[in-house]
C-alpha positions as CSV (number, residue, x, y, z in Angstrom):
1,X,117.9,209.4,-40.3
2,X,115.3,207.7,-39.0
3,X,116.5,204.3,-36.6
4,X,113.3,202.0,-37.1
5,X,110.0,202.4,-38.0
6,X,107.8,203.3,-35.2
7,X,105.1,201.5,-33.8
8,X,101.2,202.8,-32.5
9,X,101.6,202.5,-28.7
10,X,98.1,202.0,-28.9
11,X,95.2,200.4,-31.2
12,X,92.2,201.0,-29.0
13,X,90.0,204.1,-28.8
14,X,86.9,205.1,-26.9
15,X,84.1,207.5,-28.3
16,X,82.1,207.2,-24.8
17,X,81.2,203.5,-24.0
18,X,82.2,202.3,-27.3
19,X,86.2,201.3,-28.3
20,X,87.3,202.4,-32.2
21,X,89.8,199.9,-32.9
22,X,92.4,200.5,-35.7
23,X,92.3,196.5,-36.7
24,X,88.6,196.8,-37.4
25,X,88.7,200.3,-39.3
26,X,91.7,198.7,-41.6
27,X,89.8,195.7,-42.6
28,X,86.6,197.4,-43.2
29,X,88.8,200.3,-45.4
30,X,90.1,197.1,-47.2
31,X,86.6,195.5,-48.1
32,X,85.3,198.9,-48.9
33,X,88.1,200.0,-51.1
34,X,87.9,196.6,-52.8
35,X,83.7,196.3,-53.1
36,X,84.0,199.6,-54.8
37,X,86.5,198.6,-57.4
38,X,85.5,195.4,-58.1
39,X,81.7,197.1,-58.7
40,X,83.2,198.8,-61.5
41,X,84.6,196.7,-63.2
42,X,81.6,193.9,-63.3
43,X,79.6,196.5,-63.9
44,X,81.8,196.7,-66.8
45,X,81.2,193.1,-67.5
46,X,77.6,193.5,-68.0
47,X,77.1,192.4,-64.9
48,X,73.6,193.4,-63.6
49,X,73.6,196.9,-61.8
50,X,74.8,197.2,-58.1
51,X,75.1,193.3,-58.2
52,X,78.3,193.2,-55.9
53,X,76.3,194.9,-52.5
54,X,73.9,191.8,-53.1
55,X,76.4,189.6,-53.7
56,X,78.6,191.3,-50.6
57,X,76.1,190.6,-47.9
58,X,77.3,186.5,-48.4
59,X,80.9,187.2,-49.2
60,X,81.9,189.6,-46.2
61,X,80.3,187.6,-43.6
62,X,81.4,184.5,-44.7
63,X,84.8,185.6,-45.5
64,X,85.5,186.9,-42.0
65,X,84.2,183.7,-40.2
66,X,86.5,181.7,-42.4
67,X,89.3,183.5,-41.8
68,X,89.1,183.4,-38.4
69,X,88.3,179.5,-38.4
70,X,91.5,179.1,-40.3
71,X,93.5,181.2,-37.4
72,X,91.9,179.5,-34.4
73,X,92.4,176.0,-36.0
74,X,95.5,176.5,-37.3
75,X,96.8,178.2,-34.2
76,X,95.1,177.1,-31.0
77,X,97.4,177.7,-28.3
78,X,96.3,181.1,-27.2
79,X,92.8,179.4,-27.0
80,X,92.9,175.8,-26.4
81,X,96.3,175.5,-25.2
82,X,97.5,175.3,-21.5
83,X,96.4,178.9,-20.3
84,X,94.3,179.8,-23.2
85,X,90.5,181.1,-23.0
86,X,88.1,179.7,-25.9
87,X,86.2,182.5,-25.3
88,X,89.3,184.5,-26.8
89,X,89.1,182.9,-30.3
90,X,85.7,184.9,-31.1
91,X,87.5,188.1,-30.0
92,X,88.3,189.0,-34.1
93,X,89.5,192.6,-32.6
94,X,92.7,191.0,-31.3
95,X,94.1,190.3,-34.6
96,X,93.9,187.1,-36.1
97,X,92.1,186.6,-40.0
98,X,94.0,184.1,-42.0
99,X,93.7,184.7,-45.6
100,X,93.0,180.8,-46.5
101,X,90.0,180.8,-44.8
102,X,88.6,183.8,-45.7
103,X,89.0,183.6,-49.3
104,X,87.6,179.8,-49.2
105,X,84.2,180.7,-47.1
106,X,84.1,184.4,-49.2
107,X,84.2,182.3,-52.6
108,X,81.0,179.9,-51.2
109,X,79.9,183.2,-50.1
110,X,80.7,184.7,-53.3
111,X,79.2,181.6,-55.6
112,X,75.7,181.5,-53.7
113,X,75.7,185.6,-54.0
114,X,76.1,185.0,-57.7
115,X,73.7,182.2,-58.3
116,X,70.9,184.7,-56.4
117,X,71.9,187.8,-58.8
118,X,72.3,186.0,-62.1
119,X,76.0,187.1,-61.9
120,X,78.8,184.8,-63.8
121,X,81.0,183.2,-61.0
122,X,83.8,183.3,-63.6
123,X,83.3,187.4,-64.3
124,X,83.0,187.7,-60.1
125,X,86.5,186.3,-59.9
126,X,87.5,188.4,-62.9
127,X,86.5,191.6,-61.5
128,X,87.6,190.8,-57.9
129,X,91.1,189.7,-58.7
130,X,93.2,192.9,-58.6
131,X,90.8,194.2,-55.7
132,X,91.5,192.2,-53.5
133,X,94.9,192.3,-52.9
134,X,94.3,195.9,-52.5
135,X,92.5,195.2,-49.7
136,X,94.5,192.7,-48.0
137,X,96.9,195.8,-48.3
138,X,95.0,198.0,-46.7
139,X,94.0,195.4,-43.9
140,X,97.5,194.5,-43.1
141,X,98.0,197.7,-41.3
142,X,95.4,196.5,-38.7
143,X,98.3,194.4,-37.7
144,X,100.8,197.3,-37.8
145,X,98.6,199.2,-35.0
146,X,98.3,196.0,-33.1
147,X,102.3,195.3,-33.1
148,X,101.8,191.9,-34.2
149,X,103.2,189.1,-37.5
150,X,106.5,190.9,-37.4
151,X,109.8,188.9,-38.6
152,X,113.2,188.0,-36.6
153,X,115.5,190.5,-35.4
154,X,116.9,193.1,-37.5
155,X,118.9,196.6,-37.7
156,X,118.0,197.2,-41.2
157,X,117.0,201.1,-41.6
158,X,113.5,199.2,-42.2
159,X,113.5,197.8,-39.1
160,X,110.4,198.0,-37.6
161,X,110.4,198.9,-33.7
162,X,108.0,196.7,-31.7
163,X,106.2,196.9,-28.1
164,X,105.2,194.5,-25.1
165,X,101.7,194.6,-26.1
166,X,98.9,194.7,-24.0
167,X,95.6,192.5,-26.5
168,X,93.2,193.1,-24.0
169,X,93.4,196.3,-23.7
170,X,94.6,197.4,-27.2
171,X,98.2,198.9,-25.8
172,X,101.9,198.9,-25.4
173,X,103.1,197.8,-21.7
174,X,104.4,200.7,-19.7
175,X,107.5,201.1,-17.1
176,X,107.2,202.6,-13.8
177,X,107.6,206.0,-15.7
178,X,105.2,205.7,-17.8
179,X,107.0,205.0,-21.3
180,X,106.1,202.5,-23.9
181,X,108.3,199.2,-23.4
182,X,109.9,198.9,-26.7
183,X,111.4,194.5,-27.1
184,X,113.3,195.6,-30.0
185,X,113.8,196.5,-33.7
186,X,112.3,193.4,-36.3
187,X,111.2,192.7,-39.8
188,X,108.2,194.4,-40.7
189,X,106.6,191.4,-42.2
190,X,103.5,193.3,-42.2
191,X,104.8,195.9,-45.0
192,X,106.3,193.6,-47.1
193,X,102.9,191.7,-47.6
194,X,101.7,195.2,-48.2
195,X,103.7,196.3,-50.5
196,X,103.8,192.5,-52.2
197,X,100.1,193.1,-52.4
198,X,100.2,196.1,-54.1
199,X,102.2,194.6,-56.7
200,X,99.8,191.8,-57.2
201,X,97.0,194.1,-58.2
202,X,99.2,196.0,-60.6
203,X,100.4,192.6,-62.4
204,X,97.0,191.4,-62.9
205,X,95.8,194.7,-64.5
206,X,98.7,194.9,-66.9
207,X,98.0,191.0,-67.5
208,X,94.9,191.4,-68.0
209,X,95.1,194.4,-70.5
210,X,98.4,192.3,-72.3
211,X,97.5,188.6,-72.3
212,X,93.6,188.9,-72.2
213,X,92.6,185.9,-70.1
214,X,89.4,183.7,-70.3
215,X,86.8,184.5,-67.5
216,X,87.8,183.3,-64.0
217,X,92.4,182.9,-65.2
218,X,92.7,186.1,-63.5
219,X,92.0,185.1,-60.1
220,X,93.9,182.0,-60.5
221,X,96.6,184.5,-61.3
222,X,96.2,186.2,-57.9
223,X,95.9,182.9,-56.8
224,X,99.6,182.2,-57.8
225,X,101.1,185.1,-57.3
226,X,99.7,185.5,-53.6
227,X,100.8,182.4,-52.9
228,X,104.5,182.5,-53.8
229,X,104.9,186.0,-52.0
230,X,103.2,184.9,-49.3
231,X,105.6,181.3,-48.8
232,X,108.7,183.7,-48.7
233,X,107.3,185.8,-46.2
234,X,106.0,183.0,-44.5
235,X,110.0,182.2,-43.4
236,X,110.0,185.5,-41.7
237,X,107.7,185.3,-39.4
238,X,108.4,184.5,-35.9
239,X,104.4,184.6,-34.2
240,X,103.3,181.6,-33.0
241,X,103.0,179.0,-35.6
242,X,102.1,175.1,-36.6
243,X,105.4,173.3,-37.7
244,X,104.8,170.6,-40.4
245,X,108.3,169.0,-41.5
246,X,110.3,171.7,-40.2
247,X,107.9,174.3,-41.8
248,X,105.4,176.3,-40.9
249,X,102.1,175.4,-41.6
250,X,101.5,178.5,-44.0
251,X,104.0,177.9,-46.0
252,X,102.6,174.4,-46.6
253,X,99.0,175.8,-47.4
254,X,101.3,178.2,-49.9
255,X,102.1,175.3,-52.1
256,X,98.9,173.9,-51.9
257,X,97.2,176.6,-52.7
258,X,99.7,177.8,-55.4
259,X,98.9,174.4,-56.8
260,X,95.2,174.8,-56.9
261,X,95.5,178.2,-58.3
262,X,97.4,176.4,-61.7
263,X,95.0,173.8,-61.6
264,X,92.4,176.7,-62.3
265,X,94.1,178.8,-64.5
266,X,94.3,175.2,-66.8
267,X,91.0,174.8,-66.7
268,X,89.3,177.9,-67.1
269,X,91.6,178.6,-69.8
270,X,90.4,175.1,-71.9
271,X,86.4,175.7,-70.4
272,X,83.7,178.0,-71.4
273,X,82.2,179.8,-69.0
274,X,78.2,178.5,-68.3
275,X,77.1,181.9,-67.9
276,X,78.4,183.8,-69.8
277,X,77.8,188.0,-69.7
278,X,78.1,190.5,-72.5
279,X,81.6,191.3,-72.2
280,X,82.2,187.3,-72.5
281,X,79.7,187.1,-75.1
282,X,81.4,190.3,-76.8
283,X,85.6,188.9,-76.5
284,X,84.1,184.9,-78.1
């Protein structure tokens, strides 16, 4: 039987002069995985051809820098604090994307990419939706290679084993003989976003198949249903972390945004969508 479930003693390799690190290779499997899918299906939408590349090049860039705004402001210890380096908060590598941010700055992103291609901005959220969960599970592992957003303490057969980590240079701490230092066994906080994630995207297809939303519900569905996984896993946690009566700051934002994701799902579903596409056009 296994006891825990092991770690990567290390996150960080060099081809030559250049480091291959795990966290970047998950997040970019995660935005490939989900640009692909989402092409499909507003392609589907009679959305014009190849439209999500053009529409990419504002919502990948803009998605990344606000999620790591969101991280850095929301937790600026390791950077502004007493022994932190500013210089540290534009090292992305390190781990460090919160989701908040980079789904706000990806949707700007997203609504100037689709005001430039002719897209909907309703269909865009429609075909996105059960993609990108998928690739916030895929990304997630990023933090499972860097031994990081794990929970309290645990002995659970889940129990995930965790390292002294070494950030800087991508690696567990060794003893004098040369082992991995191993702090102890903890909630893999990490997989159960995963996995939550995973469900997510398979909800929203069997929604949308069942219920048939108006353009644009479906990701104020994601919206919701990220948000309430994400308050209860929130409690977990143990990283480093903004406390906002007696709460961490996340699971404040959960409400929040839980809240703004109903408030859309009311109003797209009373609204007609401005720009409509063929599929629209074809469901009125």
């Amino acid at each position: 039987m296994i006891a825990a479930i092991p770690s990567p003693e290390q996150a960080v390799w060099h081809l030559g002069p250049f480091p291959v690190r795990a966290y970047a290779l998950c997040i970019l499997a995660g935005i490939v995985a989900a640009l692909l899918w989402t092409g499909r299906r507003l392609d589907a939408r009679g959305a014009r051809p190849d439209a999500v590349w053009d529409i990419a090049i504002w919502v990948v860039p803009l998605g990344i820098v606000g999620g790591r705004l969101y991280h850095v402001l929301t937790t600026p210890g390791p950077y502004f604090g007493p022994g932190g380096n500013p210089v540290d908060a534009l090292k992305i590598w390190h781990g460090g994307l919160g989701i908040w941010g980079a789904v706000a700055l990806g949707a700007l992103g997203g609504w100037i990419g689709c005001r430039q291609t002719g897209t909907s901005f309703r269909d865009l959220g429609t075909a996105i939706a059960p993609a990108l969960p998928v690739a916030q599970a895929i990304g997630r592992w990023g933090n499972w290679f860097n031994n990081e957003l794990y929970g309290g303490p645990t002995t659970a057969p889940w129990a995930l084993e965790i390292h002294s980590w070494d950030a800087s240079r991508g690696q567990a701490v060794r003893d004098a003989a040369g082992n991995a230092v191993v702090l102890g066994t903890y909630h893999p906080t990490f997989l159960y976003e995963s996995l939550w994630c995973l469900v997510i995207s398979g909800l929203l297809v069997l929604l949308e198949r069942r219920a048939h939303p108006r353009p644009g519900q479906l990701f104020a569905a994601y919206v919701m249903l990220y948000t309430l996984g994400r308050g209860v896993i929130e409690t977990l946690r143990i990283d480093e972390a903004q406390i906002v009566l007696g709460l961490r700051l996340n699971v404040w934002t959960s409400v929040l945004v839980f809240l703004l994701g109903a408030a859309l799902w009311w109003w797209w579903g009373r609204t007609r969508d401005p720009h409509p596409t063929v599929a629209d056009r074809a469901a009125a």
